[in-house]
C-alpha positions as CSV (number, residue, x, y, z in Angstrom):
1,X,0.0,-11.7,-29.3
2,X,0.5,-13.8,-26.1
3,X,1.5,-17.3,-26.3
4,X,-0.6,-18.7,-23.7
5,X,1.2,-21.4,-23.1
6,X,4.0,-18.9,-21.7
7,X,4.1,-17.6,-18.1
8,X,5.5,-14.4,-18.0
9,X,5.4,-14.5,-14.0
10,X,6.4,-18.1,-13.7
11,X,9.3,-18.0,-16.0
12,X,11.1,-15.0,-14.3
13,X,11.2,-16.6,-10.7
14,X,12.3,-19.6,-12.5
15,X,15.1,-17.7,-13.9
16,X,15.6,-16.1,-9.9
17,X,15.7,-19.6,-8.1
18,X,18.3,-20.6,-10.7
19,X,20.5,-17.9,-10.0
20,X,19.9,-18.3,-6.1
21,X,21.3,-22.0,-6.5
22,X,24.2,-21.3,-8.1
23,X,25.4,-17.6,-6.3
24,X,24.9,-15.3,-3.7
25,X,23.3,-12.6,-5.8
26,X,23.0,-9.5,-4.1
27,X,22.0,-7.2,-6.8
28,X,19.6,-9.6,-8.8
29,X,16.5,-7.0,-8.5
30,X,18.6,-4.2,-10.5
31,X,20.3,-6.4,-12.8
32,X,17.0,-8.3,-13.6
33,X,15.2,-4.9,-14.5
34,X,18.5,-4.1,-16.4
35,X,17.9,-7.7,-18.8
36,X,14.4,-7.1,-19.2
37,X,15.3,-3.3,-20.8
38,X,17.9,-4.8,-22.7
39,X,15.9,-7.2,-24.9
40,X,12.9,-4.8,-25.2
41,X,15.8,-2.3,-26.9
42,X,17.7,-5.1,-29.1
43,X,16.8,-8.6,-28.7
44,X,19.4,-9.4,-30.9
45,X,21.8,-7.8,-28.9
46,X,20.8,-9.4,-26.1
47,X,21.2,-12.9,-27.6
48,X,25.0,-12.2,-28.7
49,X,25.6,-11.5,-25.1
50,X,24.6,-15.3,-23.7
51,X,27.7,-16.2,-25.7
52,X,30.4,-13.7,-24.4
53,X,32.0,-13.9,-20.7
54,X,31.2,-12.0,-18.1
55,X,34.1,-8.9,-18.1
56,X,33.0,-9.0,-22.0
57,X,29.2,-8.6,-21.3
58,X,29.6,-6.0,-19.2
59,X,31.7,-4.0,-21.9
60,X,29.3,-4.5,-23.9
61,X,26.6,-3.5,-22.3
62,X,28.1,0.3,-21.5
63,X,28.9,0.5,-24.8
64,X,25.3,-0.4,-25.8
65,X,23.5,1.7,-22.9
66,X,25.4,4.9,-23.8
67,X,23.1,6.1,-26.3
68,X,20.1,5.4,-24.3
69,X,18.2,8.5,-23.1
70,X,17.8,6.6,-19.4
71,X,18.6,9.6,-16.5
72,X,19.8,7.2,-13.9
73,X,21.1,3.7,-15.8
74,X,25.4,4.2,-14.1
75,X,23.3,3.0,-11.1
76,X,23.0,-0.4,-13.0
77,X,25.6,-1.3,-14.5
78,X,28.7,-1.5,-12.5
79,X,30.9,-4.2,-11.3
80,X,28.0,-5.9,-10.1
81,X,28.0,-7.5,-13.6
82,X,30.7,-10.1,-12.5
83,X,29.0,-11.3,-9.3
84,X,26.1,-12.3,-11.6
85,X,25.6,-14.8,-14.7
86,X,23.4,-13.0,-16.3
87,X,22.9,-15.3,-18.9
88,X,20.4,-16.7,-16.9
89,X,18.6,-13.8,-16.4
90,X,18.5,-12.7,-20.2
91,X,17.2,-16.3,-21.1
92,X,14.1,-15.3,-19.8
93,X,13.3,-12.3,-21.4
94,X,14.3,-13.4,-24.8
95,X,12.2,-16.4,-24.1
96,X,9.7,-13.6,-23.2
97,X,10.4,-11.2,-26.0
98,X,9.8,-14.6,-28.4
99,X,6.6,-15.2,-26.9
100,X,4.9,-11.9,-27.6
101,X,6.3,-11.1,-30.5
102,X,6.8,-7.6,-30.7
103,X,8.3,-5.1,-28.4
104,X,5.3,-3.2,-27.0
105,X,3.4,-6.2,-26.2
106,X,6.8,-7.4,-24.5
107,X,7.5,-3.8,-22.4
108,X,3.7,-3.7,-21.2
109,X,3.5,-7.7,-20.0
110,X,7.1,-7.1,-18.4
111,X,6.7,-3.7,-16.7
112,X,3.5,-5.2,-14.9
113,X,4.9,-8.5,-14.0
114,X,8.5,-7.7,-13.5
115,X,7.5,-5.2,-10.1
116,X,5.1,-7.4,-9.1
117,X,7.7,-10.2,-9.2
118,X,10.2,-7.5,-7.7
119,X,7.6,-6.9,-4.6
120,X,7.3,-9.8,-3.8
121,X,10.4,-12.0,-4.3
122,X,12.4,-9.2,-2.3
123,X,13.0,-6.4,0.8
124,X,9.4,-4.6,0.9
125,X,11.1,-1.6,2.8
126,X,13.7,-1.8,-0.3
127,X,11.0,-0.5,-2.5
128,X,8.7,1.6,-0.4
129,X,5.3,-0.4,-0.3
130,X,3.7,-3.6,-0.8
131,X,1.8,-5.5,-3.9
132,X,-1.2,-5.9,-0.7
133,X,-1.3,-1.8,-0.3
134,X,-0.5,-1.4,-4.1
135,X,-4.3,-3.7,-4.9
136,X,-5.7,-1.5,-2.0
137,X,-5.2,2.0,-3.5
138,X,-5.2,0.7,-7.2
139,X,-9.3,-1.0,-6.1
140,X,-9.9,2.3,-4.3
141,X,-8.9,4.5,-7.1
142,X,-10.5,2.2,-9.9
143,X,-9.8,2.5,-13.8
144,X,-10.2,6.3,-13.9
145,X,-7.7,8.3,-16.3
146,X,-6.1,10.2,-14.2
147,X,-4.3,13.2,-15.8
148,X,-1.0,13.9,-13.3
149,X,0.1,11.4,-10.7
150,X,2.7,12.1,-8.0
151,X,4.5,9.6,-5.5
152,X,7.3,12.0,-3.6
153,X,9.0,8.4,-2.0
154,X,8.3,6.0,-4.8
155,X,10.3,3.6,-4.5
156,X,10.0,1.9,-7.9
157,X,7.0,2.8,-8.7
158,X,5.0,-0.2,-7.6
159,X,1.7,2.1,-6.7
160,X,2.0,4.3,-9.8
161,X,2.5,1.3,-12.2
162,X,-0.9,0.5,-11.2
163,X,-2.8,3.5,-11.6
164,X,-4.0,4.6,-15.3
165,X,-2.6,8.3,-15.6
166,X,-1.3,10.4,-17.9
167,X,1.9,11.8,-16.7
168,X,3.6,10.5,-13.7
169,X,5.8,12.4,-11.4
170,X,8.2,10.2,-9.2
171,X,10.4,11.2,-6.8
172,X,13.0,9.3,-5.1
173,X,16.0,10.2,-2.5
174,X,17.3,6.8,-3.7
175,X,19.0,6.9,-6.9
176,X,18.8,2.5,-7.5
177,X,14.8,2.3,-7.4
178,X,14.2,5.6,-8.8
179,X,16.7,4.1,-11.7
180,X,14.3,0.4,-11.9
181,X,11.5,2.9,-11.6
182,X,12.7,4.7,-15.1
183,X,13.1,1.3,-16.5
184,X,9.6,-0.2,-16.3
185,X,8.1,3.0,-17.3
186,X,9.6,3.2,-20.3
187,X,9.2,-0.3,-21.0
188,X,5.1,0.3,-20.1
189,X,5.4,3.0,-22.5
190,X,4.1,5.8,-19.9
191,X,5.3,9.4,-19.6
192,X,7.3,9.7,-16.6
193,X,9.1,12.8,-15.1
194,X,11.9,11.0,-12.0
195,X,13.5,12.9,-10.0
196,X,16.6,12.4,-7.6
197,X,15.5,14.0,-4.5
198,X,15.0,14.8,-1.1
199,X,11.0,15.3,-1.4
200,X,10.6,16.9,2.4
201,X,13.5,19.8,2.0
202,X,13.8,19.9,-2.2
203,X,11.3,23.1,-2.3
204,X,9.9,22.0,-5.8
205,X,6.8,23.9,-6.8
206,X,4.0,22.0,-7.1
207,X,2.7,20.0,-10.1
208,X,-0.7,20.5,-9.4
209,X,-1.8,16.5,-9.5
210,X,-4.8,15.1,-9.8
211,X,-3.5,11.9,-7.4
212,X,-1.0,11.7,-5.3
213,X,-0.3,8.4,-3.2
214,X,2.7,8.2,-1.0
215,X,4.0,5.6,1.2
216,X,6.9,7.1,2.7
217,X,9.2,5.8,5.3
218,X,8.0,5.9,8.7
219,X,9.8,7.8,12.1
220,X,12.5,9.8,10.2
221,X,14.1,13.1,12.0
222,X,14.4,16.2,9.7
223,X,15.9,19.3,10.8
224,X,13.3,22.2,10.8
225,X,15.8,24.8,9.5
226,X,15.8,23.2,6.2
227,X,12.2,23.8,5.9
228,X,12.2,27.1,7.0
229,X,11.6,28.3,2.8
230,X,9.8,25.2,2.0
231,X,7.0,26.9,0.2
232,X,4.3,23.0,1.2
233,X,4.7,24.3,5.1
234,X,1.4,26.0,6.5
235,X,1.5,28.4,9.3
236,X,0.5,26.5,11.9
237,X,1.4,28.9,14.8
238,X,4.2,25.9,15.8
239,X,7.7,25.5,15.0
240,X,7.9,21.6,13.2
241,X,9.8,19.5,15.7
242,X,12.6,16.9,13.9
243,X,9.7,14.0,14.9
244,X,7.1,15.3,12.5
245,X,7.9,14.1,9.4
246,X,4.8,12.6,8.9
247,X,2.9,15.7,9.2
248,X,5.4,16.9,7.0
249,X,4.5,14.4,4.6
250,X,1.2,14.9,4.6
251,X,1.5,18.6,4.0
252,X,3.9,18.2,1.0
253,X,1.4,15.7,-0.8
254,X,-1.4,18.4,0.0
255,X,1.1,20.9,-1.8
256,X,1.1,18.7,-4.8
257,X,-2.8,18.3,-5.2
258,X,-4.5,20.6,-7.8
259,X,-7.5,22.1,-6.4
260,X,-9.8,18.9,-7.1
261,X,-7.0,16.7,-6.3
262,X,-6.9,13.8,-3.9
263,X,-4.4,12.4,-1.8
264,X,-3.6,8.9,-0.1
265,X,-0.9,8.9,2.6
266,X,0.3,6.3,4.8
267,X,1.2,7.3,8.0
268,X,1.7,5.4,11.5
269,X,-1.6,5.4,13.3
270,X,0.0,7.7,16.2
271,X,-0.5,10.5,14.1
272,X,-4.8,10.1,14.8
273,X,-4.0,11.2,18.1
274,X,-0.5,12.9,18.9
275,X,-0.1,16.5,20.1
276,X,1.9,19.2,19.5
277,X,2.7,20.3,16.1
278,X,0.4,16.4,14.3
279,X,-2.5,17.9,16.7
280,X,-2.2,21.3,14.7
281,X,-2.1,20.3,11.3
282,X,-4.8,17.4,12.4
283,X,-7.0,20.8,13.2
284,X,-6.2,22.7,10.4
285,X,-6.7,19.4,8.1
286,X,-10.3,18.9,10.0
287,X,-11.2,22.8,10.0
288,X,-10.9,22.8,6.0
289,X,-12.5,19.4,5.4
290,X,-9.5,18.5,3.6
291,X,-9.9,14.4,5.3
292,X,-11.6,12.7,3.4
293,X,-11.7,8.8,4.5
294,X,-8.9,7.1,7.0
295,X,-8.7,3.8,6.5
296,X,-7.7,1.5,9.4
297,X,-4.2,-0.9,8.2
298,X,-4.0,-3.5,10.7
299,X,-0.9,-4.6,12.5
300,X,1.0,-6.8,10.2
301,X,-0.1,-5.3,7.2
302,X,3.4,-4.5,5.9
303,X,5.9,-7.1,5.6
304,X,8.6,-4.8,7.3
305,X,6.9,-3.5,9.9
306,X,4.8,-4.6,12.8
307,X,3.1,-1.3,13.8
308,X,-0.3,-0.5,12.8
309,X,-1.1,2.1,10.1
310,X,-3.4,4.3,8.3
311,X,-4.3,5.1,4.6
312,X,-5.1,9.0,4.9
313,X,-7.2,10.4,2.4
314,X,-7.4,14.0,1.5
315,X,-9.6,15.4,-0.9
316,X,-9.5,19.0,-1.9
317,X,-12.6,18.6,-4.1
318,X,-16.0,17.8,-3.0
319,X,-16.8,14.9,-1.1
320,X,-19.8,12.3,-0.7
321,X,-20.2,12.8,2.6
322,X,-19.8,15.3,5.6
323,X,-17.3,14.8,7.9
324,X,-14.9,11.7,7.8
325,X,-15.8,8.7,7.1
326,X,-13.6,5.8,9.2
327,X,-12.8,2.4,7.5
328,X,-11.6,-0.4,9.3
329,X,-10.0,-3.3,7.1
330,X,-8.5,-5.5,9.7
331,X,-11.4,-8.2,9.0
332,X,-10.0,-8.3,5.5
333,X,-6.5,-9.0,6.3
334,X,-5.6,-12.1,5.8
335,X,-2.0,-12.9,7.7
336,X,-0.7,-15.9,6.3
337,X,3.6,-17.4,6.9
338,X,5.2,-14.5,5.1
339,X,2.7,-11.5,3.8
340,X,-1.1,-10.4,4.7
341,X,-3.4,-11.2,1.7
342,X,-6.5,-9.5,0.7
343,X,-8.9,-11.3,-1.5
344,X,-9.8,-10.0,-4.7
345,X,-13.6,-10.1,-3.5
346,X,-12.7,-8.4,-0.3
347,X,-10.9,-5.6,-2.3
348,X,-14.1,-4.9,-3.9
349,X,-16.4,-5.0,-0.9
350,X,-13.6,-2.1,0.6
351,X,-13.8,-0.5,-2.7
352,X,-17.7,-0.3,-2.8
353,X,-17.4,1.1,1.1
354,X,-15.3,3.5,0.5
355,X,-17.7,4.8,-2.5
356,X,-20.6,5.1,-0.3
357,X,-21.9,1.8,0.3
358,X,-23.2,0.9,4.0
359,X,-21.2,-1.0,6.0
360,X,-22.2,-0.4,9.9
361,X,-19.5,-3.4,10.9
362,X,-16.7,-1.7,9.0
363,X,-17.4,2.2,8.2
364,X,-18.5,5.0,10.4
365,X,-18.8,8.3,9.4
366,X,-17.9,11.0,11.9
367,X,-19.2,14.5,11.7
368,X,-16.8,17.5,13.2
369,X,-18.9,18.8,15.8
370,X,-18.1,14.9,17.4
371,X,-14.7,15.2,16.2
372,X,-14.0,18.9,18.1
373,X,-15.8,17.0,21.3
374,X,-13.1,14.6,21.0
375,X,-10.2,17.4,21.0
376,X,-9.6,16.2,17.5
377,X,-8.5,12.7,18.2
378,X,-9.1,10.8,15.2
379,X,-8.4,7.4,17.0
380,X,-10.5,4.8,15.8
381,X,-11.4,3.5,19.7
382,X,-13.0,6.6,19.8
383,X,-15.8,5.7,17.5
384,X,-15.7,2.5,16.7
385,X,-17.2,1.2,20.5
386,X,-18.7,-2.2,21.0
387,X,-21.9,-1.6,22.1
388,X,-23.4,-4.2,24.7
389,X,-27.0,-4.6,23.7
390,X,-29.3,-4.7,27.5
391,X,-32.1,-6.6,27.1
392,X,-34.9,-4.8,29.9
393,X,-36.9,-7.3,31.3
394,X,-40.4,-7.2,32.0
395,X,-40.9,-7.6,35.6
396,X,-44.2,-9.2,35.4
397,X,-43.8,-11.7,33.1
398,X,-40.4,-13.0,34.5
399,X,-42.2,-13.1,37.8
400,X,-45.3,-15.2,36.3
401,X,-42.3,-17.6,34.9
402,X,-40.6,-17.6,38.4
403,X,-44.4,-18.9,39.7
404,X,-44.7,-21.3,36.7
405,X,-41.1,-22.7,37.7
406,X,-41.6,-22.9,41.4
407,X,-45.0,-24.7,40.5
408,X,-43.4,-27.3,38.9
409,X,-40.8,-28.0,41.1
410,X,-43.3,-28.7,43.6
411,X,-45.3,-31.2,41.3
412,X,-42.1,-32.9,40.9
413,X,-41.3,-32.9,44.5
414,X,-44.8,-34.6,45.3
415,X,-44.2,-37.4,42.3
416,X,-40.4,-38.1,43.9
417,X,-42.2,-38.3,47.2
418,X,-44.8,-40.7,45.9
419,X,-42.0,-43.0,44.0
420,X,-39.9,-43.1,47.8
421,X,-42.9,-44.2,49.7
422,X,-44.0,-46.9,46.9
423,X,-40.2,-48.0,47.0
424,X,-39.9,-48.4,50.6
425,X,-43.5,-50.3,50.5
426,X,-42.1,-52.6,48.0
427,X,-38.9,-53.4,49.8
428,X,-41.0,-54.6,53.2
């Protein structure tokens, strides 16, 4: 059991600003995942190792991680171990580890707080989204058991460690995140399939998901002869340009989906209203009701980037309502020094929204007859227009107010009048 009186959270950036007084510490984010797995595997080992110097610990430590089952763990350990005192960073965890008592209490407190900790303490773009658009999806997609979950840019795994699923499938062209990734699954106790790879040219066949949430990285060029086999391309009568890797994206997270699955994409807002080969797939998306909801990220939303996006929601099984329903958060968004916030209430209210509840101010749902007459621009000025309510005025009455006016400007000419001439009597 917890000892309340601990801070999980608390303790570890204690541990962090320690280390940031002392050093420069450039790999702290690795090397911190790196303690927190050691003391979950042998606490004990991990206390023999405050005692030893630093060339010693990290001997050690490859000795000790060799007969772990861990895909990716070379990506941790490396010289980086003498830039680092990472006695300071074990203290914590034991500390930790002593507080719950037992290991799988431990590995399930850590793996939550650790990448929250991770997120927010460090580079956003580092690990591929936010804790602000992790709460987003994780409100949107609720408790659920989801049986397969897939994140083809995942970073490490901030999004999936907050969805409730079975199996997870990451996938990562990164090997050091997709290596933290491994590590706070395994100390969450989740089944987890990684993989090192380029998701846009790998050709894997699908898993068939249930979810799939993505937040890949934004204006990449790919070269369209490597997709020429890619079995997640539609025909879409248009050669893919090197610009369009977020239609690519979107297409290779529709490959993924089972055929009741649902997707949630961010993309850059341009791609509501781009031609060419975005226009296409936007057609072909529309045509087949595959878009679900799009949900409006204001400017400022992400920490590492200024441009405005959306949350793009596919859903191959059936929906709640016909057409696509438009959500716009930006009243939500709260931008404070460093980060946007969104309160916990506000989360819900979005949440309840997006499930159907009426919200004239922020939702709109747009049939596709409207969205054909709009050559399928999916741009939110398009529907979202600020009405400017006319009052009509009824001539007679505003004319019998006119009389009643001018009526009593006249009394009150005649009383000024009266006043003058009394004045001017007075003054005689």
């Amino acid at each position: 059991m917890k000892n309340s009186q601990f801070d999980l959270k608390v303790r570890i950036k204690q541990s962090l600003d320690a280390l940031h007084m002392f050093q420069k510490a450039e790999h702290i984010p690795e090397l911190v995942t790196l303690a927190a797995y050691i003391c979950f595997m042998d606490v004990d080992f991990a206390r023999s190792l405050e005692k030893l110097s630093k060339t010693k610990v990290k001997d050690e430590i490859k000795q000790f991680l060799c007969e772990t089952d861990l895909k990716f763990i070379d990506a941790l350990v490396t010289e980086k171990l003498d830039e680092v005192e990472f006695s300071i960073i074990l203290r914590a965890f034991i500390e930790a580890f002593t507080s719950y008592g037992n290991a799988e209490d431990y590995g399930k407190a850590v793996a939550q707080v650790l990448a929250e900790v991770l997120a927010d303490e460090f580079n956003y773009e580092f690990f591929s989204s936010n804790e602000i658009l992790a709460n987003l999806v994780k409100a949107l997609v609720g408790d659920q058991q989801i049986n397969r979950f897939y994140d083809g840019a995942s970073g490490i795994g901030l999004i999936a460690s907050k969805i409730n699923a079975q199996d997870y499938y990451l996938r990562d062209i990164n090997q050091l995140p997709l290596a933290m990734a491994e590590i706070l699954f395994k100390l969450a106790g989740k089944r987890l399939d990684c993989q090192l790879q380029d998701s846009l040219t790998e050709n894997e066949l699908s898993n068939e998901v249930d979810l799939v949430v993505s937040t890949p990285p934004f204006g990449e060029r790919i070269n369209p002869n490597a997709l020429k086999s890619t079995s997640y391309l539609r025909h879409l009568s248009k050669i893919m340009p090197t610009n369009a890797s977020d239609s690519a994206w979107i297409q290779q997270a529709l490959y993924q989906l089972n055929e009741t699955g649902k997707a949630f994409i961010q993309v850059p807002s341009g791609w509501l209203f781009r031609g060419g080969y975005d226009l296409a797939l936007r057609s072909e998306l529309i045509e087949n009701d595959w878009i679900d909801s799009i949900i409006l990220l204001p400017k400022g939303f992400m920490q590492h980037s200024r441009i405005e996006t959306i949350l793009l929601v596919l859903n191959k099984g059936e929906k709640q309502h016909n057409g696509v329903q438009l959500i716009d958060i930006s009243q939500f968004v709260k931008r404070q020094v460093l980060r946007s916030t969104i309160s916990d209430e506000d989360l819900q209210h979005i949440a309840s929204v997006f499930h159907g509840k009426a919200d004239e101010d922020v939702c709109k749902i747009v049939t596709v007859d409207e969205i054909r007459s709009n050559d399928m621009n999916l741009s939110f000025n398009k529907y979202f227009i600020n009405e400017i309510q006319i009052k009509r005025l009824d001539l007679v009455q505003e004319h019998q107010k006119l009389q009643e006016l001018e009526k009593d400007f006249i009394g009150a000419q005649t009383k000024l009048h009266k006043l003058l001439e009394q004045c001017g009597q007075n003054t005689r």
